[in-house]
N, C-alpha and C positions, 0 to 999 in steps of 0.2 A: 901571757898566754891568751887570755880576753883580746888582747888588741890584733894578736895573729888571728883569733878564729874571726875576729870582725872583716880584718882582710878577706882572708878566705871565702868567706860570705859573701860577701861584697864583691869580690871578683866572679863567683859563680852566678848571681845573680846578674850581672854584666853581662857575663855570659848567653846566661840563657835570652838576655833581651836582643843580644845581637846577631845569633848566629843564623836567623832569620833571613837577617837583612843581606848576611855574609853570602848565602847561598843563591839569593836572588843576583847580586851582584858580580860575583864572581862568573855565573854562567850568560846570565843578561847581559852583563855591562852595564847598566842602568841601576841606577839607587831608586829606590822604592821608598818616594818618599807616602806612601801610604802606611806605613810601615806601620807609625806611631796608633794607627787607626784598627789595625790589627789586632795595635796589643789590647785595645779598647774592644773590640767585636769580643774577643775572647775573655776580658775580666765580665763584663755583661753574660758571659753564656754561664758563668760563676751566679749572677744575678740570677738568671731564670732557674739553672739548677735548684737553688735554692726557696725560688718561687715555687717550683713543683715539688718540694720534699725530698727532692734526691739528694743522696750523700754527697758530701760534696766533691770529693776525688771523682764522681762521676762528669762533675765537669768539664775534667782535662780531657781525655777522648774526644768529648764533645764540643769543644773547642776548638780540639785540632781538624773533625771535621767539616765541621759548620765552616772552619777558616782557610781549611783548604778546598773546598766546594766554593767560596766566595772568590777566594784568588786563582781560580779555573775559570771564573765566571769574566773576571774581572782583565787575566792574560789574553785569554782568547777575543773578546770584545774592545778593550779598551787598548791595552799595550801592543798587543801583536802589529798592530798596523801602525806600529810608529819606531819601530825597531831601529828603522834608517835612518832616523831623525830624532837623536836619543835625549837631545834638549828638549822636546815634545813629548817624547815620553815620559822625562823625570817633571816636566811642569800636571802633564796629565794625572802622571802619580799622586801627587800635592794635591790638585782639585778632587782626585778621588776621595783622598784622604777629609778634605774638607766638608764633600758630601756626606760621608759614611757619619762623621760626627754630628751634621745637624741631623739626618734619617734617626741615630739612636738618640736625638734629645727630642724629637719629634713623640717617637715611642717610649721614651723613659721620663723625657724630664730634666732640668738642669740639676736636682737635685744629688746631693754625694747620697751611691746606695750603699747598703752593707752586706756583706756577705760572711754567713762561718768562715774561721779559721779554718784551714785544711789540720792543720794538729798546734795545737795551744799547749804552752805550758813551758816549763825551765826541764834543764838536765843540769846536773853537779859539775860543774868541769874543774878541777885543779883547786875544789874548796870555793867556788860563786857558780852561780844561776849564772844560765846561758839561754838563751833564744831555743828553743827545743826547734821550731820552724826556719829557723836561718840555717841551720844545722841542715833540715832535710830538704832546704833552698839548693846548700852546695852536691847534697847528693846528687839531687835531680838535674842538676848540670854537669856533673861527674856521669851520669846515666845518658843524659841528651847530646853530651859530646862523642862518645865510646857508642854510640846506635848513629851518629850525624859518621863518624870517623868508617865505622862497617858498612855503612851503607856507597859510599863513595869509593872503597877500596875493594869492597866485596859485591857488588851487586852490579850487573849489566847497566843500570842507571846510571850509575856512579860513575864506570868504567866511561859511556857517553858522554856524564857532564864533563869528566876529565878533558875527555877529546876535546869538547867544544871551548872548552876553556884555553886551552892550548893555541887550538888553529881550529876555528869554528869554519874555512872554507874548504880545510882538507879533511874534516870529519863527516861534509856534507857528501867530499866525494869519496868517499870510502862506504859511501851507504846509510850512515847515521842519518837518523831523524828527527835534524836539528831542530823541528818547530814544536817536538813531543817532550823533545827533554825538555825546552824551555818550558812546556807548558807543566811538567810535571816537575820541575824545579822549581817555581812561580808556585803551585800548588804549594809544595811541602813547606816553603820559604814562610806562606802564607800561613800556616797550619803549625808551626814552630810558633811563628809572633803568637796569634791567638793561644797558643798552650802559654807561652812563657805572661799571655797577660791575665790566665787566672791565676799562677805562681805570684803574680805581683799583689793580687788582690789583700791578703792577710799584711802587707807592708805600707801601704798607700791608698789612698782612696778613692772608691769606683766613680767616677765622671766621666760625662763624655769626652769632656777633654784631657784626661790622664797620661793618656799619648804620647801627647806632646814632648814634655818634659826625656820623656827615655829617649825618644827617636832620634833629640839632638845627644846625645852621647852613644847613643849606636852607632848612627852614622860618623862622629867622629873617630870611635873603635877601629871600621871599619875602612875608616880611610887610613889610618895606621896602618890596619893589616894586612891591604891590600889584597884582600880574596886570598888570604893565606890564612888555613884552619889554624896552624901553629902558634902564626902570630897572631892571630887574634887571642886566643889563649893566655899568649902573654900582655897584649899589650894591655885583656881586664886584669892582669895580676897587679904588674904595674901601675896604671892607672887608678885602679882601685885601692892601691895601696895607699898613691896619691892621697888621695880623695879623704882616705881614710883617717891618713895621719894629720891632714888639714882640718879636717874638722874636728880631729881630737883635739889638739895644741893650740888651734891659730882661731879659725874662726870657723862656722856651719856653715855662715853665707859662699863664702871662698872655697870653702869644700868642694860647694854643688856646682860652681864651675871649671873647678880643678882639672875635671876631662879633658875637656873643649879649650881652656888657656895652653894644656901640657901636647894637645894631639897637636895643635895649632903651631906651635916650636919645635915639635920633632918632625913635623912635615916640612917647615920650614928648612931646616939640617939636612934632612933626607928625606928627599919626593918622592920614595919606596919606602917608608916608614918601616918597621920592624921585621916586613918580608926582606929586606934587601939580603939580609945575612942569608 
């Protein structure tokens, strides 16, 4: 039972670091590779919370705004003028990402920060201690999915990214205002990363370069998924299962690349990964 709820964890935590990335991409076309930099703005806003005495759930809000006002700042100035030219945008994304991390070592320091736990402690599960925080890891990606899933299906926004996803020249001529949703997708995209990296903070440790490590197994999710919400769903189950059962049995090192080896041969098989179905 321990080793399902690990799955499960581990696959909502996947979750919530990718569906970020998912949103950017799906409407953009562009991988954002800043991504990683995001989830780092946001475990930092963990930092300051904590610096100022606020509790620390006050974080996440503040996180997702702080990260979606940066990724406004950041579509409209940097990306938007390279739309046409999407290998220049995904290299521009990279340097972005590479600036954002010396700016917060400039202001913080190389040093690993610490931040409170959002909720410490075990729960009983089936007669052993369990992660009480990995437990409300997969809530909040059961909560970030089910509010990502309404908003796309139910909200004018949504309805647009659809369009644009579809046929982004036949949504321009129907009136959509292709450059707003991108800009307000970019936002949110933006503002998910930062929320999903003070989620990470109680798991791993705040540095500037923390990023890194998730952004390569987002982006590989993500190329699975193919900008499909579904499969991306599945493909953290899956993979995270992967991941899971490799480093229970086999080895921890082999684990941590189990994503990226498994996304790598199923893209190979099928160049629509998990969407194809």
């Amino acid at each position: 039972m321990l080793l399902i709820l690990d799955i499960l964890t581990t696959a909502g935590i996947l979750f919530v670091v990718s569906i970020g990335l998912l949103a950017v991409f799906g409407v953009l076309k562009i991988i954002n590779f800043a991504h990683g930099a995001w989830l780092t703005i946001g475990a930092y806003c963990a930092v300051v919370a904590a610096k100022l005495g606020l509790n620390p759930w006050a974080a996440l809000p503040l996180a997702f705004v702080i990260g979606g006002a940066l990724g406004g700042l950041a579509e409209h100035f940097i990306i938007r003028p390279l739309y046409r030219r999407p290998l220049d945008a995904i290299l521009a994304t990279w340097g972005l990402g590479i600036v954002i991390g010396q700016l917060i070592t400039l202001g913080f320091g190389r040093d690993v920060q610490m931040t409170p736990n959002l909720f410490s402690g075990t729960v009983e599960v089936f007669g052993a201690d369990y992660s009480a925080y990995r437990l409300v890891a997969l809530g909040a990606a059961v909560v970030i999915g089910v509010a990502f899933a309404l908003t796309i299906e139910g909200t004018r926004l949504g309805l647009s990214a659809r369009a644009v996803i579809m046929n982004e020249t036949l949504a321009r001529g129907l009136g959509i205002d292709t450059a707003r949703v991108r800009l307000f997708t970019f936002m949110i995209g933006a503002g998910l990363a930062a929320l999903a990296g003070v989620l990470l903070t109680p798991l791993t440790s705040v540095d500037p370069n923390m990023g890194v490590s998730w952004l390569i197994g987002a982006f590989m999710l993500v190329m699975v998924a193919d900008a499909s919400f579904l499969a991306l769903g599945v493909a953290c189950l899956v993979f995270g299962a992967a991941q899971v059962l490799i480093s229970t049995f086999v080895s921890p090192i082999l684990g941590s690349i189990a994503i990226a080896v498994l996304a790598a041969l199923v893209l190979r098989i099928s160049p629509k990964g998990f969407s194809r179905a």
